[in-house]
MOPAC internal coordinates of N, CA, C and O (Angstrom, degrees):
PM7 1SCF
backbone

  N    0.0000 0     0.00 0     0.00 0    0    0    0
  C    1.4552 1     0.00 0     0.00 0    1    0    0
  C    1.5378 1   108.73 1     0.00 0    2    1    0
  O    1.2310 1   115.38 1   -39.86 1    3    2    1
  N    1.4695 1   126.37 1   140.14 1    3    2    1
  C    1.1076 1   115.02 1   173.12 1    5    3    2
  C    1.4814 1   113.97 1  -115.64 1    6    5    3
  O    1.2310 1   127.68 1   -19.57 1    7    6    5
  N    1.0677 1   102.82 1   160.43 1    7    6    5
  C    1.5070 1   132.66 1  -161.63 1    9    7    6
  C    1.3126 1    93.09 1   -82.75 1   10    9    7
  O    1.2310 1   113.71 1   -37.30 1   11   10    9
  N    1.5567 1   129.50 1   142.70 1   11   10    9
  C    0.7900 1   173.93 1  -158.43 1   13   11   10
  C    1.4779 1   147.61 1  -165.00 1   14   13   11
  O    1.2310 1   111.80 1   -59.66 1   15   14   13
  N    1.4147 1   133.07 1   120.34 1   15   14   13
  C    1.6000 1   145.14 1  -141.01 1   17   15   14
  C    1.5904 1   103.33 1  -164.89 1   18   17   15
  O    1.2310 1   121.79 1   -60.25 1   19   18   17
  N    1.7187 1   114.17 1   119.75 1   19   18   17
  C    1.3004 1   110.05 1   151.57 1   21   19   18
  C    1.4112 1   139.96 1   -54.54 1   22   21   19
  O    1.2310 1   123.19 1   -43.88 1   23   22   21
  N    1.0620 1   111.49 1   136.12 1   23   22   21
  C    1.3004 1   113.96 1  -162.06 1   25   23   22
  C    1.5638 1   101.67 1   -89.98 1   26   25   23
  O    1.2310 1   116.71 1   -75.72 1   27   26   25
  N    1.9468 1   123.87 1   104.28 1   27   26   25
  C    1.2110 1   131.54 1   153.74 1   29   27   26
  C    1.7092 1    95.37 1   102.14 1   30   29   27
  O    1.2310 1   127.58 1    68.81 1   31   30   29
  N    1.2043 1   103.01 1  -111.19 1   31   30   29
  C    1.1327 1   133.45 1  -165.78 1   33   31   30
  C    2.0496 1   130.26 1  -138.10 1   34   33   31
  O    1.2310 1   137.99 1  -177.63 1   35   34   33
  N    1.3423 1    82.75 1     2.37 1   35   34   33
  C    1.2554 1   114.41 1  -175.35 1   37   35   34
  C    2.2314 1   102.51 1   -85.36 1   38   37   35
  O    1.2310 1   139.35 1     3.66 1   39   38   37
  N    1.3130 1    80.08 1  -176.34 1   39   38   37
  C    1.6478 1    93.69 1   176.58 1   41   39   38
  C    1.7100 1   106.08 1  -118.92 1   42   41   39
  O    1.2310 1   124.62 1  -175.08 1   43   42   41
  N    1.1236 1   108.74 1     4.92 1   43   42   41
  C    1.2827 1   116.41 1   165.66 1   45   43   42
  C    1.5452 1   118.08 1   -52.21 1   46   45   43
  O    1.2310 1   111.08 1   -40.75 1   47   46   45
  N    1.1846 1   134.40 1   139.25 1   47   46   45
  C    1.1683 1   124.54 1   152.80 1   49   47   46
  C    1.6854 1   117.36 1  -140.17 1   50   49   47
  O    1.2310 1   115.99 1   -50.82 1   51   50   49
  N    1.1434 1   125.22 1   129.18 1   51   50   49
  C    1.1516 1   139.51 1  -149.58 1   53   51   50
  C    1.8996 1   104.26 1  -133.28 1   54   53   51
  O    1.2310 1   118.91 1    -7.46 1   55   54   53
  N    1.4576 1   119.68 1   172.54 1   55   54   53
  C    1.2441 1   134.87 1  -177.12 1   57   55   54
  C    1.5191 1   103.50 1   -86.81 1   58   57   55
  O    1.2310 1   129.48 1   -47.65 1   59   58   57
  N    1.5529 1    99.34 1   132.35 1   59   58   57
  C    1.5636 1    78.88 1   173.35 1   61   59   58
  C    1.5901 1   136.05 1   -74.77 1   62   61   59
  O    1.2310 1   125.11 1   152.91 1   63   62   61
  N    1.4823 1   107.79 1   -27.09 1   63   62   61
  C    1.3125 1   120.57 1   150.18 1   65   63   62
  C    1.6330 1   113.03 1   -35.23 1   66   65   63
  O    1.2310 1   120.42 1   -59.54 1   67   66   65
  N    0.9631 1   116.79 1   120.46 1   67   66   65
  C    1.7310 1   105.91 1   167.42 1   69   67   66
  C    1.6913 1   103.44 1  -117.25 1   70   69   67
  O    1.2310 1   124.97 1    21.14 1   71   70   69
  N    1.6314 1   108.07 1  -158.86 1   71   70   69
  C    1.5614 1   116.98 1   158.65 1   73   71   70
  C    1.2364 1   118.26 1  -131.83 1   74   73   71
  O    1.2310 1   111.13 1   -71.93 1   75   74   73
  N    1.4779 1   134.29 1   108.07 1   75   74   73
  C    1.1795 1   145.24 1   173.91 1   77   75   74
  C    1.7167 1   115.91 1   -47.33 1   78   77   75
  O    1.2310 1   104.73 1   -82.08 1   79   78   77
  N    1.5603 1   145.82 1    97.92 1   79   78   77
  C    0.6981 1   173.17 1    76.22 1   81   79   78
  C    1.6086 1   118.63 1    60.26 1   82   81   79
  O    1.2310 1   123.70 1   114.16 1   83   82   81
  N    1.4509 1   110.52 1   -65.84 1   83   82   81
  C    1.0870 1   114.94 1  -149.24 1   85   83   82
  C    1.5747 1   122.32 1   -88.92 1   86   85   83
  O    1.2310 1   126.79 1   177.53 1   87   86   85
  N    1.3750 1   104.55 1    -2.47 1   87   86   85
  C    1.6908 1   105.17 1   144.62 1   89   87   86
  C    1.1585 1   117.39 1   -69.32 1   90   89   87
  O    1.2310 1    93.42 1   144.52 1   91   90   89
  N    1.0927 1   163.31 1   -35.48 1   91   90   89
  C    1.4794 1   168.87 1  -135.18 1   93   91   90
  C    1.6901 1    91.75 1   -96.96 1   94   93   91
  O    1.2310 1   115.21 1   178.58 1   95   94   93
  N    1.3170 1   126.69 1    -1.42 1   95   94   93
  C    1.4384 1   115.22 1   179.59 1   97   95   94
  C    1.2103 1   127.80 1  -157.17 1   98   97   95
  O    1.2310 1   134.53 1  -173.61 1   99   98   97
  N    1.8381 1    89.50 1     6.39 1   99   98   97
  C    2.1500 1    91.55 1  -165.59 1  101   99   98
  C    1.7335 1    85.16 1  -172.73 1  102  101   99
  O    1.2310 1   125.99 1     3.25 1  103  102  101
  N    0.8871 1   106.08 1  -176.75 1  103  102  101
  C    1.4147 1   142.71 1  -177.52 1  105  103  102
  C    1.4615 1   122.56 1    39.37 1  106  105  103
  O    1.2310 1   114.62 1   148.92 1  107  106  105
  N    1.4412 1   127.80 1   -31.08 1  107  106  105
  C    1.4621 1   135.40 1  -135.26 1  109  107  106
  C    1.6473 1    79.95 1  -132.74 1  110  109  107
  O    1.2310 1   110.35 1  -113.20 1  111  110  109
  N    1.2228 1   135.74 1    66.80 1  111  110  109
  C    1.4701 1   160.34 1   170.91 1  113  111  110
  C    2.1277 1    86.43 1    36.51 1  114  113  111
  O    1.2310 1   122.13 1    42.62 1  115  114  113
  N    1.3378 1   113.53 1  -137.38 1  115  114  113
  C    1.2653 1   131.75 1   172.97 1  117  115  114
  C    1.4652 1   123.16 1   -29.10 1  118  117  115
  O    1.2310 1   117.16 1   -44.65 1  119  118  117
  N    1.1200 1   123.00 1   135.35 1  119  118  117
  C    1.2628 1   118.48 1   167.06 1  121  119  118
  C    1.8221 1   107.06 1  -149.07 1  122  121  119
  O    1.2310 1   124.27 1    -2.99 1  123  122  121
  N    1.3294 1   109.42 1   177.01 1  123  122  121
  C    1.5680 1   105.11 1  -161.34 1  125  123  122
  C    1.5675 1   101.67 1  -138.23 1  126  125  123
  O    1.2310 1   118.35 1  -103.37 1  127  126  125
  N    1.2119 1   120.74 1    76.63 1  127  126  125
  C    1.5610 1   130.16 1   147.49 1  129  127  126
  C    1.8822 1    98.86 1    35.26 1  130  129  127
  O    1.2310 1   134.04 1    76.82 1  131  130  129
  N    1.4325 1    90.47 1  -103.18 1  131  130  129
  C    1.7992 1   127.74 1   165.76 1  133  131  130
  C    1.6884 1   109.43 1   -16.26 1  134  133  131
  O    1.2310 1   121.40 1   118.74 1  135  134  133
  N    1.4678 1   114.93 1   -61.26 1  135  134  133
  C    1.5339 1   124.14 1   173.67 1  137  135  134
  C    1.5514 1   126.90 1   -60.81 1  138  137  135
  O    1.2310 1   130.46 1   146.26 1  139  138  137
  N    2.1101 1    97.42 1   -33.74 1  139  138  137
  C    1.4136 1    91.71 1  -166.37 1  141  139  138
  C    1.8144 1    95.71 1   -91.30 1  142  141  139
  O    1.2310 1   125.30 1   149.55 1  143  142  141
  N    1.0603 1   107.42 1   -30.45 1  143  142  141
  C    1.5170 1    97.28 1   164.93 1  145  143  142
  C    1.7110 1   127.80 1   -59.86 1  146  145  143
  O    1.2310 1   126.06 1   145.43 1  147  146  145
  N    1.3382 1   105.95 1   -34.57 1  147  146  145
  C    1.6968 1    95.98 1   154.68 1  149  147  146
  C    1.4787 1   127.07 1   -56.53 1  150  149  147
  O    1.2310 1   123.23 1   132.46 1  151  150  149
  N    1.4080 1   111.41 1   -47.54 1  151  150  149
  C    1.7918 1   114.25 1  -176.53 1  153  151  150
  C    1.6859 1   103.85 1   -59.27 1  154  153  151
  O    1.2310 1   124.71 1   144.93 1  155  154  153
  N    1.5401 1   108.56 1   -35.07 1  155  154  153
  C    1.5127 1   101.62 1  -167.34 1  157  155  154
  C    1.7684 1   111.81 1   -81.00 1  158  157  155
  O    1.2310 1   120.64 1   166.28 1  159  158  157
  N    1.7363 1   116.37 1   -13.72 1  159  158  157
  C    1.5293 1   109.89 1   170.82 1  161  159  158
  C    1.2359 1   102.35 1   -94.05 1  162  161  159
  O    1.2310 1   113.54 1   175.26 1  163  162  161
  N    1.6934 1   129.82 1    -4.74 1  163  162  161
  C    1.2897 1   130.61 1  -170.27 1  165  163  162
  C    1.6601 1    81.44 1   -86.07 1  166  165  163
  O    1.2310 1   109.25 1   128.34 1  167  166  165
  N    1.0875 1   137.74 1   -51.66 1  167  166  165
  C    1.9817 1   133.66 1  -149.48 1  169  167  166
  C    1.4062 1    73.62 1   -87.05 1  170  169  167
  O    1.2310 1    94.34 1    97.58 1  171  170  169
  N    1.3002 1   162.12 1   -82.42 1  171  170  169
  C    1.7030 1   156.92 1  -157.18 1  173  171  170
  C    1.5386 1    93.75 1   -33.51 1  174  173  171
  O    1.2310 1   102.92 1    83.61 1  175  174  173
  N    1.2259 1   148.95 1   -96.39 1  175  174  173
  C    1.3268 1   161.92 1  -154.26 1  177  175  174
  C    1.2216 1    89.70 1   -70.62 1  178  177  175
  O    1.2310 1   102.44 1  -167.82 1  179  178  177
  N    1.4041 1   149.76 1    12.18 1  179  178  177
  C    1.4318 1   131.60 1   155.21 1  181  179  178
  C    1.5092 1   106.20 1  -129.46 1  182  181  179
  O    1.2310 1   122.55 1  -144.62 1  183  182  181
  N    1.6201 1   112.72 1    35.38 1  183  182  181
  C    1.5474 1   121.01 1   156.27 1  185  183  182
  C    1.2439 1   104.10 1   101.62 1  186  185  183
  O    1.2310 1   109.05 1   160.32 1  187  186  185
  N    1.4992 1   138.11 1   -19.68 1  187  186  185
  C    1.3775 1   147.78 1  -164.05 1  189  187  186
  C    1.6118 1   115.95 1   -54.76 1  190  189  187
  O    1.2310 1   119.53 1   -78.47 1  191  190  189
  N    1.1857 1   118.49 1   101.53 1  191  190  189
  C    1.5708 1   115.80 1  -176.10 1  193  191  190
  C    1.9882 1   112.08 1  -119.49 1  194  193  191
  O    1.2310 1   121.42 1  -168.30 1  195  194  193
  N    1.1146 1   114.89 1    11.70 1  195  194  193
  C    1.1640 1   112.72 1   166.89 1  197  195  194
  C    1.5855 1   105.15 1  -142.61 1  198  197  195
  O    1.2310 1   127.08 1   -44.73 1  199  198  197
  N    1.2126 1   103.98 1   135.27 1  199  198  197
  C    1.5012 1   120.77 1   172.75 1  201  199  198
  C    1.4907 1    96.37 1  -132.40 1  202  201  199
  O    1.2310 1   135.15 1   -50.09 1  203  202  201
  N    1.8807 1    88.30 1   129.91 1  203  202  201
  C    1.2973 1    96.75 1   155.49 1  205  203  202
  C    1.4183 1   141.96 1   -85.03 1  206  205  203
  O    1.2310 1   101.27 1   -53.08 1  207  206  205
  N    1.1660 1   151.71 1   126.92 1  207  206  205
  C    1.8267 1   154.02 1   175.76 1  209  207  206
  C    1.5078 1    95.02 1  -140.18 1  210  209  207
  O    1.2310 1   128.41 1   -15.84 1  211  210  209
  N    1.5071 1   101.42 1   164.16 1  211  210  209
  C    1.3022 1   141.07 1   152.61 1  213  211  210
  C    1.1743 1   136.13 1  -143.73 1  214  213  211
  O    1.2310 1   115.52 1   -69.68 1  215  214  213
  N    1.4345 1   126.10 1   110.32 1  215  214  213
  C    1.3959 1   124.03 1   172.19 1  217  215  214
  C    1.5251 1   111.41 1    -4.05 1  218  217  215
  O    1.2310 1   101.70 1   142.07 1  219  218  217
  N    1.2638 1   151.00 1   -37.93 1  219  218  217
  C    0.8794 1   141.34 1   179.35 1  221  219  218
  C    1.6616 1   122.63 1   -74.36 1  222  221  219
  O    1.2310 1   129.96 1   163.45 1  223  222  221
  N    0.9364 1    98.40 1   -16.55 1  223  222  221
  C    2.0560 1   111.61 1  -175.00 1  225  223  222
  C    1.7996 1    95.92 1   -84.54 1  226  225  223
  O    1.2310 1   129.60 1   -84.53 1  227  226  225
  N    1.6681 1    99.09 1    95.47 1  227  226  225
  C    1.6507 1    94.80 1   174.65 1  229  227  226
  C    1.4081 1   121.20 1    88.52 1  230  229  227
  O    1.2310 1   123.19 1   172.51 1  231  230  229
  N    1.8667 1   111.48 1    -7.49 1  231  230  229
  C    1.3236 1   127.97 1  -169.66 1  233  231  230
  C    1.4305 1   101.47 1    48.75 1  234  233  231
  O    1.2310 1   112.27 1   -97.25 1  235  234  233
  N    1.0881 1   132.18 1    82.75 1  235  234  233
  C    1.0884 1   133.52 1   161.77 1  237  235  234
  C    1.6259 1   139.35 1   108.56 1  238  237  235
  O    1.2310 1   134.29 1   140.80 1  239  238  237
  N    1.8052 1    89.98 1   -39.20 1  239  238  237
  C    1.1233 1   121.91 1   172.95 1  241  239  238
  C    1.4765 1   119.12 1   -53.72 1  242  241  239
  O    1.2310 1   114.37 1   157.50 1  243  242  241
  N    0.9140 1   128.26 1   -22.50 1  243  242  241
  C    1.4932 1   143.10 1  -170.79 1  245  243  242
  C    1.5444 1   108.80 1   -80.84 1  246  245  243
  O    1.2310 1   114.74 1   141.32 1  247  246  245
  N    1.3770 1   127.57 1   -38.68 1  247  246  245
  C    1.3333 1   154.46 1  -144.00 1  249  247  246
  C    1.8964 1    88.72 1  -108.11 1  250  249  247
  O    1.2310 1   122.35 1   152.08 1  251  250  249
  N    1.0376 1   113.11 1   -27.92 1  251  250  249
  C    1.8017 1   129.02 1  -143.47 1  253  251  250
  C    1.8220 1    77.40 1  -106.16 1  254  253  251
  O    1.2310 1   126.02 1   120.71 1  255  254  253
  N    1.2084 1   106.03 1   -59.29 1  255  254  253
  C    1.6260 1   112.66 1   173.64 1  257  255  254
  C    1.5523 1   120.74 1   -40.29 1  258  257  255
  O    1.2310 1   116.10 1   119.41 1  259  258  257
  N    1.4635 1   125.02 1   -60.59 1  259  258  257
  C    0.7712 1   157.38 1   168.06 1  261  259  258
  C    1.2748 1   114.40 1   -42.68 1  262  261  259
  O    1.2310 1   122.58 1   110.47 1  263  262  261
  N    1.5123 1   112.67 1   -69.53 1  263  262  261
  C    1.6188 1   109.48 1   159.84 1  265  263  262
  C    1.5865 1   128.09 1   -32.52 1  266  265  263
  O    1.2310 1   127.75 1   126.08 1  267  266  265
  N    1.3681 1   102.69 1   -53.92 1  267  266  265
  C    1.6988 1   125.91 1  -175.94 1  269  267  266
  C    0.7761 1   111.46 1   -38.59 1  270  269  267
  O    1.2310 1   116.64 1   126.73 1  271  270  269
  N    1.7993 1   123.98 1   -53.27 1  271  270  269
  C    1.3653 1   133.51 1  -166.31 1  273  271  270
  C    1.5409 1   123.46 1  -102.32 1  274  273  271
  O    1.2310 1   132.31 1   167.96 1  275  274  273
  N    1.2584 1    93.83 1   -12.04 1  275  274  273
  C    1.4962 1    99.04 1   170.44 1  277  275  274
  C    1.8630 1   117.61 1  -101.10 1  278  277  275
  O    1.2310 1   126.89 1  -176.79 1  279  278  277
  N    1.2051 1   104.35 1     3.21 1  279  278  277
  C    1.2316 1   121.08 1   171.26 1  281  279  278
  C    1.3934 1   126.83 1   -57.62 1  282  281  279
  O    1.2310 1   102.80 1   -84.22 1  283  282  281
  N    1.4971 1   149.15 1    95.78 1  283  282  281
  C    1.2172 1   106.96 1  -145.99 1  285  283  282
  C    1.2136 1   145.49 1    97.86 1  286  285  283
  O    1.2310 1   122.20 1   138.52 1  287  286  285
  N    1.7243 1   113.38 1   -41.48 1  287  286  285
  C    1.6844 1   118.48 1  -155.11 1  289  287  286
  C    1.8593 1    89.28 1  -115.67 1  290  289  287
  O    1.2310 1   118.08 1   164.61 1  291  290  289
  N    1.6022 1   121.27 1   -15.39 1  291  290  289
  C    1.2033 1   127.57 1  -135.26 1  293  291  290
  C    2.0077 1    75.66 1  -113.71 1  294  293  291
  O    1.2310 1   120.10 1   180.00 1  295  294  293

């Protein structure tokens, strides 16, 4: 069973497990377009409903990522 928590103050409720994001576009040297869109339909089909990004990871790019793969797959 998974665990589960609203998110903030919202009516959201999400997994508490999430997927951290912000290598897939910045910081952690290289990253691969092609790969991070696999991990992100691989965490979707294994229950994954919160991903973390911020406009700041890649300026934007991260968010742009995110779109790509959930485009479609969702």
């Amino acid at each position: 069973m998974r665990q589960t928590t609203t998110l903030g103050h919202s009516k959201l409720n999400v997994n508490r497990i999430g997927l951290g994001c912000m290598g897939m576009s910045e910081f952690y040297g290289s990253f691969n377009e092609q790969e991070s869109i696999k991990t992100l339909h691989k965490a979707i089909d294994l229950g994954v409903n919160f991903f973390d990004t911020a406009d700041m990871y890649g300026w934007g790019a991260n968010e742009q990522l995110l779109g790509k793969a959930f485009k479609g797959y969702l």
